[in-house]
C-alpha positions as CSV (number, residue, x, y, z in Angstrom):
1,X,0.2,-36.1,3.5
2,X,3.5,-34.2,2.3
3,X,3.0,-33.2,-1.3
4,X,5.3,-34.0,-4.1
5,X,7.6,-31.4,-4.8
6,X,8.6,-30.5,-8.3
7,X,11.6,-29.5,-9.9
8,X,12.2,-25.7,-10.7
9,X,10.9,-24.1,-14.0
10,X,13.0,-23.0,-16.7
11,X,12.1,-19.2,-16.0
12,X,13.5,-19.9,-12.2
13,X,16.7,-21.8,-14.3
14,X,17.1,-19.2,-16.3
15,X,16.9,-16.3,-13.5
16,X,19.1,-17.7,-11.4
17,X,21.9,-18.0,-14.1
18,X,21.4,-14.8,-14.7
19,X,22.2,-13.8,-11.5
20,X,25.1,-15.7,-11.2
21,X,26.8,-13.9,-13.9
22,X,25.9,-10.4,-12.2
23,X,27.3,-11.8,-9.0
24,X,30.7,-12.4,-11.2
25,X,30.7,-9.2,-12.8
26,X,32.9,-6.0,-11.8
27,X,29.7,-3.9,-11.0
28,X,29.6,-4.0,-7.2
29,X,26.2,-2.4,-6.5
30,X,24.4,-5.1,-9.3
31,X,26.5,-7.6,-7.5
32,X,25.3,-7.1,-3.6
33,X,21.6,-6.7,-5.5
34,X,22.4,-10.1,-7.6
35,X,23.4,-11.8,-3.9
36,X,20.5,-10.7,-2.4
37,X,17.9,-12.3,-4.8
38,X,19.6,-15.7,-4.9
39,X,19.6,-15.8,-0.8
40,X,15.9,-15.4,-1.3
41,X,15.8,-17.9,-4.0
42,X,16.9,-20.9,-1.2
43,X,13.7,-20.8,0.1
44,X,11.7,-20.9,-3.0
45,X,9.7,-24.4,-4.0
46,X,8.0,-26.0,-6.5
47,X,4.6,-28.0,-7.1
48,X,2.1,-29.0,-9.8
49,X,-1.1,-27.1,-9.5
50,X,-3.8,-28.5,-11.8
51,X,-1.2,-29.5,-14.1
52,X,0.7,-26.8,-14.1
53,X,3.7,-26.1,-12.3
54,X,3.8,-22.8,-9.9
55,X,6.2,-21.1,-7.8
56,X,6.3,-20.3,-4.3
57,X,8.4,-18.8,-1.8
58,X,8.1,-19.8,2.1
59,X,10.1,-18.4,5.1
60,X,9.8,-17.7,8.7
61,X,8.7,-20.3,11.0
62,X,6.7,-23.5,9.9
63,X,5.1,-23.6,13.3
64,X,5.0,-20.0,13.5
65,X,1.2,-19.4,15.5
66,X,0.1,-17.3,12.1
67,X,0.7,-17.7,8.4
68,X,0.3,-15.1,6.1
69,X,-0.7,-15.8,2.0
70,X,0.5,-13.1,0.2
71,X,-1.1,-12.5,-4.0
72,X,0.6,-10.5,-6.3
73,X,-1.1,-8.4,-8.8
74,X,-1.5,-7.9,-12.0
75,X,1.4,-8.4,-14.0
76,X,3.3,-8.7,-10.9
77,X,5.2,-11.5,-9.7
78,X,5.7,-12.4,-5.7
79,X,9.4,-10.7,-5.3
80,X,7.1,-7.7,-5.1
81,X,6.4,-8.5,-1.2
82,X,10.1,-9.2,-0.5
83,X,10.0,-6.7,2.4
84,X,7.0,-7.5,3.7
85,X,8.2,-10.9,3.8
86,X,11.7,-10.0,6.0
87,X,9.2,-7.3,8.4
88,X,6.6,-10.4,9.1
89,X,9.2,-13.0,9.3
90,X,11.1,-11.0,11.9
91,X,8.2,-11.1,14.0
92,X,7.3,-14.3,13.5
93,X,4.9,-15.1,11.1
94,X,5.2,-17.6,7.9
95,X,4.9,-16.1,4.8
96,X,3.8,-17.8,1.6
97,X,4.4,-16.1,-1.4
98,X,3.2,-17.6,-5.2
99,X,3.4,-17.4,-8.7
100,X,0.1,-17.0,-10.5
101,X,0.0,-19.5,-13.5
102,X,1.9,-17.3,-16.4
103,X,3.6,-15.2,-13.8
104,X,6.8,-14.8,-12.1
105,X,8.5,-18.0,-12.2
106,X,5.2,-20.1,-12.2
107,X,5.0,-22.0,-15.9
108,X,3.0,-20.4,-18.4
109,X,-0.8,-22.2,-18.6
110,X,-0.3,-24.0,-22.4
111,X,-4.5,-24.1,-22.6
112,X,-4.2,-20.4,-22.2
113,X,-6.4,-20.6,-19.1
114,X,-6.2,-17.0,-17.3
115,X,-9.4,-16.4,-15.6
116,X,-10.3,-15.4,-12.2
117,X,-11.4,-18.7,-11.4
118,X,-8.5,-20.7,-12.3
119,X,-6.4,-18.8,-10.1
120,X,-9.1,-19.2,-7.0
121,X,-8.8,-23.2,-8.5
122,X,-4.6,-22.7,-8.2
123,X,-4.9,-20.6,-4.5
124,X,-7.2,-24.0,-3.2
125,X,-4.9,-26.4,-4.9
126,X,-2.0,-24.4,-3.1
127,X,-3.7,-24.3,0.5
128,X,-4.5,-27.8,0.1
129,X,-1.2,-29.2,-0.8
130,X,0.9,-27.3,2.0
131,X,-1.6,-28.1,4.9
132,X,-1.7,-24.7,6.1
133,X,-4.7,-25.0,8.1
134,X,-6.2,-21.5,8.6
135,X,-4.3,-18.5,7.6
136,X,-4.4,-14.9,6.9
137,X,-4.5,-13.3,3.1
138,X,-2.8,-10.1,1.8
139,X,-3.6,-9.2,-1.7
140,X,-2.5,-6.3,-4.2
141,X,-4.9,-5.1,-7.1
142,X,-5.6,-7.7,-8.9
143,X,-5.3,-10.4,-6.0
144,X,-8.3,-9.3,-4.1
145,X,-10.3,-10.8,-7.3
146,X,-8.9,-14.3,-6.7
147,X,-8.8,-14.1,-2.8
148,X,-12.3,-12.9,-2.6
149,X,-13.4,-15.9,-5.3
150,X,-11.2,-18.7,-2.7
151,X,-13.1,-17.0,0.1
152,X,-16.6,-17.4,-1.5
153,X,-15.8,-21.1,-1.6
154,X,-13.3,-21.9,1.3
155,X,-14.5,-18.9,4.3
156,X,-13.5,-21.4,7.1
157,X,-10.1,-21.3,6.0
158,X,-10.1,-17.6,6.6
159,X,-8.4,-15.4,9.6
160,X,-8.5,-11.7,7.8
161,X,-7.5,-10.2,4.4
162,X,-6.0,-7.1,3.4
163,X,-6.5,-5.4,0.2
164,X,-4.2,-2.6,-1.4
165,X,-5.7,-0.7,-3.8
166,X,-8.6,-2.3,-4.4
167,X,-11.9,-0.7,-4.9
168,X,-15.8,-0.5,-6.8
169,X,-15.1,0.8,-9.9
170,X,-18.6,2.1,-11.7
171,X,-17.8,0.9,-15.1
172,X,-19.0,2.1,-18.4
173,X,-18.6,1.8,-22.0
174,X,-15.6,3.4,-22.4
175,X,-14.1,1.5,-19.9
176,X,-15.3,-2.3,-21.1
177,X,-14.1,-1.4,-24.4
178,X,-11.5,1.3,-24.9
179,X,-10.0,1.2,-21.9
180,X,-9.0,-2.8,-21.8
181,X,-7.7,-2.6,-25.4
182,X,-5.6,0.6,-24.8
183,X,-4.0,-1.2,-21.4
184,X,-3.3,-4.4,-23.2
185,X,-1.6,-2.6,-25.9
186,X,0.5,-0.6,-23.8
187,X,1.6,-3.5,-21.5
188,X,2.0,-5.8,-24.5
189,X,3.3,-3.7,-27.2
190,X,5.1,-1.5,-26.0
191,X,6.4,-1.9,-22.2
192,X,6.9,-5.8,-22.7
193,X,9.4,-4.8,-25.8
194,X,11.6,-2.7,-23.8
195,X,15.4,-3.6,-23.1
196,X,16.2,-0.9,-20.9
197,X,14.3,-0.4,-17.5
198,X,13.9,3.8,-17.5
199,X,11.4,4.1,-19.2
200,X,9.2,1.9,-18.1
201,X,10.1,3.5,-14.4
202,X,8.9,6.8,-16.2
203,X,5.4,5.5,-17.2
204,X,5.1,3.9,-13.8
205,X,6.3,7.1,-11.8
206,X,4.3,10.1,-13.7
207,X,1.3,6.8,-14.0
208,X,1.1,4.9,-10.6
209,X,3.4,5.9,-8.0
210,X,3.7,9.4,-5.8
211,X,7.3,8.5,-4.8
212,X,10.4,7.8,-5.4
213,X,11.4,4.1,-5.8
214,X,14.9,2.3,-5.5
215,X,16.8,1.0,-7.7
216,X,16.4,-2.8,-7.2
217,X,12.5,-2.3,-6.8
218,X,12.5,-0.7,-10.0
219,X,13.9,-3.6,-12.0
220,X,11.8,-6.0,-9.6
221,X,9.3,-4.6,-11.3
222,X,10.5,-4.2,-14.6
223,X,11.5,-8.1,-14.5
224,X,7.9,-9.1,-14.1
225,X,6.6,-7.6,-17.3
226,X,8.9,-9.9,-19.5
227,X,8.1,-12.9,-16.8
228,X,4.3,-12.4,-17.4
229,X,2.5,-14.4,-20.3
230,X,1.1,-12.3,-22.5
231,X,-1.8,-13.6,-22.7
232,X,-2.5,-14.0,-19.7
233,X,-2.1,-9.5,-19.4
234,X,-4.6,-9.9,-22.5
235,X,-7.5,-12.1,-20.8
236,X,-7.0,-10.9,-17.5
237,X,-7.2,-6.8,-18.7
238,X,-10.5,-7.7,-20.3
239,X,-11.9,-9.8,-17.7
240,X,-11.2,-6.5,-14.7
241,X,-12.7,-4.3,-17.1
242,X,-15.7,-6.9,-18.1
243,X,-19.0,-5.2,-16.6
244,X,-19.9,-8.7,-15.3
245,X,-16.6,-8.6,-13.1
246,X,-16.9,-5.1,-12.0
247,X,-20.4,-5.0,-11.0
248,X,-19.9,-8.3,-9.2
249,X,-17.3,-7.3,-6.6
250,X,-19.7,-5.4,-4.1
251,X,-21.3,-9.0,-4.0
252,X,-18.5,-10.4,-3.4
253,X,-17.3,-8.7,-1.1
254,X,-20.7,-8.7,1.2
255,X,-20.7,-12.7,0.5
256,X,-17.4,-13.1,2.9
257,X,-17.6,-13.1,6.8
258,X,-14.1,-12.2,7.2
259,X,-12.5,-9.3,8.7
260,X,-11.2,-7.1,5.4
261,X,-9.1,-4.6,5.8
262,X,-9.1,-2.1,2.6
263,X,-6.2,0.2,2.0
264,X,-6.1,3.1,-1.0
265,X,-3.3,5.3,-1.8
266,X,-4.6,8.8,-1.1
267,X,-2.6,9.4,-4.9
268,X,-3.9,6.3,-6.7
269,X,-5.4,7.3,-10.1
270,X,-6.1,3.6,-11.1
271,X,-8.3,2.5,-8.2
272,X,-8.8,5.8,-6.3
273,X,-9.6,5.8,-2.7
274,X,-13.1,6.9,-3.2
275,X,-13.5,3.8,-4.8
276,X,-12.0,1.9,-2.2
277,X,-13.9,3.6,0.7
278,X,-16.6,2.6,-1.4
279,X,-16.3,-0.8,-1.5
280,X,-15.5,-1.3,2.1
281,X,-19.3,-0.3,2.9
282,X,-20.2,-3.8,1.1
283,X,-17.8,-5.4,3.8
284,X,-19.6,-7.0,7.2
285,X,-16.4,-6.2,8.9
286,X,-14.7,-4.2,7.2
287,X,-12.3,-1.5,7.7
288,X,-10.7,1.8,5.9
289,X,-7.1,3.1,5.6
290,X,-6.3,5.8,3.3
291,X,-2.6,6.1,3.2
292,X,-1.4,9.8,2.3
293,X,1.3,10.7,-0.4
294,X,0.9,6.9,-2.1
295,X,-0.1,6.0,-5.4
296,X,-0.8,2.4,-6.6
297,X,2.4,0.4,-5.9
298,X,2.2,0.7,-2.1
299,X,4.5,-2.6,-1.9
300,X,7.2,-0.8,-3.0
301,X,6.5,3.1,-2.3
302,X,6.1,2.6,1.0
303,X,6.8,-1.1,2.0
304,X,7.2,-0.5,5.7
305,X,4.3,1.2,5.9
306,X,2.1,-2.0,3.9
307,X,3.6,-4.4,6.0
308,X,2.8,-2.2,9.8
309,X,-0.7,-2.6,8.0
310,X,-0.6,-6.3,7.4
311,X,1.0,-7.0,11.2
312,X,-1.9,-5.0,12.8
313,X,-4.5,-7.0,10.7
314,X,-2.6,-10.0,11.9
315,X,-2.4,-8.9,15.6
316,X,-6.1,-7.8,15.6
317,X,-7.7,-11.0,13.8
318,X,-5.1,-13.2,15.0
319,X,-7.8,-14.9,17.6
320,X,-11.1,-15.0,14.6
């Protein structure tokens, strides 16, 4: 049965108006960007997850033979896939792109819920509502956490997933404690209170990425940081950095049957590519690719590059 769709969120309302007004305005290069987003907006929907409202975004074809989920990461939204979305459509494949609770244009959870297990709760709810049958997952970061708890519970559904930047992290002290406070209060405090994007593009270029990054991408990503709820940064931050969470993921990661392919930035200083090699021993199936000259925001360093990756998972699992 067809779910119920719901109307769009006031963040979506709001972002769109906003666009309109750059599309008006005198500066052509904003403009063309401006006309850009709102054709992508036209295939964005809406519906009530566990009583809260989420975004999505689906294009390519709705028989297409394979469907591809795509999770953002942390404090991300899903406009960070937008060309992995145009390379898989092109070839074919259905993407669906979401909101996390609190994120993007997905209503803010008003219990404060931001746990690793809501999210699995909201992927299910998702999968569920728009009858995809059985699909393929790519996640970034922080949405390997929630694919790999919707896998522990719903493997049938499963074709393949593939991780960026994703990896077994040895925690300590320092980490649990220092480290989760110091990354809250950066993101919160001081980021999230910025007006002008540079330099935020400063911290994330001598921080997380090895290259240079348009423009548009650039304020994709600086949009997200005000879309994000702050507390949902806050409870997040501590639950990654949580020694239950950390030393849990080679478990869960041995506990899945699926074909996982793990992918590390050669340059990534958050979630290095030992750590990623690491993890992918836990896998049954899994495989490594260690992508040279790449920090942590592969999505948008080298988008072409993430999406060639996500095809050949695709092409290669495409009869599991």
């Amino acid at each position: 049965m067809a779910h119920l769709a719901s109307p769009p969120t006031q963040k979506f309302i709001g972002y769109k108006q906003e666009l309109l007004g750059i599309e008006a305005s005198d500066d052509s290069a904003a403009a063309k960007r401006a006309i850009y987003e709102l054709s992508l907006m036209e295939r964005s929907c809406f519906v009530e997850l566990n009583g809260i409202v989420h975004h999505y975004h689906d294009s390519g074809p709705k028989d297409a033979a394979e469907t591809v989920l795509l999770i953002h990461g942390w404090d991300c939204w899903w406009m960070w896939w937008h060309y992995v979305i145009r390379y898989l459509n092109e070839r074919g494949v259905r993407t669906i792109a979401y909101d996390m609770r609190g994120h993007g244009w997905s209503d803010n959870d008003p219990k404060n819920h931001y746990h690793i297990d809501f999210f699995a709760h909201d992927l299910h709810e998702l999968v569920n509502k728009l009858e995809l049958g059985r699909f393929h997952i790519a996640a970034f970061s922080f949405g390997p956490f929630v694919a790999l708890d919707y896998a522990r519970v719903h493997p049938e559904l499963i074709k393949s997933m593939t991780f960026f930047n994703f990896g077994y992290l040895h925690n300590n002290e320092f980490i649990n404690t220092f480290a989760s406070t110091t990354i809250t209060f950066v993101f919160n405090n001081l980021l999230r209170k910025l007006t002008w994007w540079l330099p935020a593009y400063i911290f994330a270029r001598l921080v997380l990425a090895k290259n240079t990054v348009m423009l548009h991408d650039i304020l994709i990503g600086f949009k997200s940081l005000g879309l994000c709820a702050p507390e949902a940064i806050d409870q997040t931050t501590h639950q990654i950095t949580s020694f239950e969470i950390t030393e849990s993921v080679p478990d869960m990661v041995s506990a899945v049957d699926m074909p996982i392919l793990f992918v590390a930035g050669e340059g990534d200083s958050i979630m290095t590519s030992e750590n990623t090699k690491k993890l992918k021993e836990f896998a049954k199936h899994g495989r490594y690719v260690c992508v040279p000259d790449c920090g942590h925001l592969i999505t948008v360093e080298l988008p072409e590059t993430a999406s060639e990756l996500i095809w050949g998972q695709i092409q290669a699992c495409s009869g599991v």
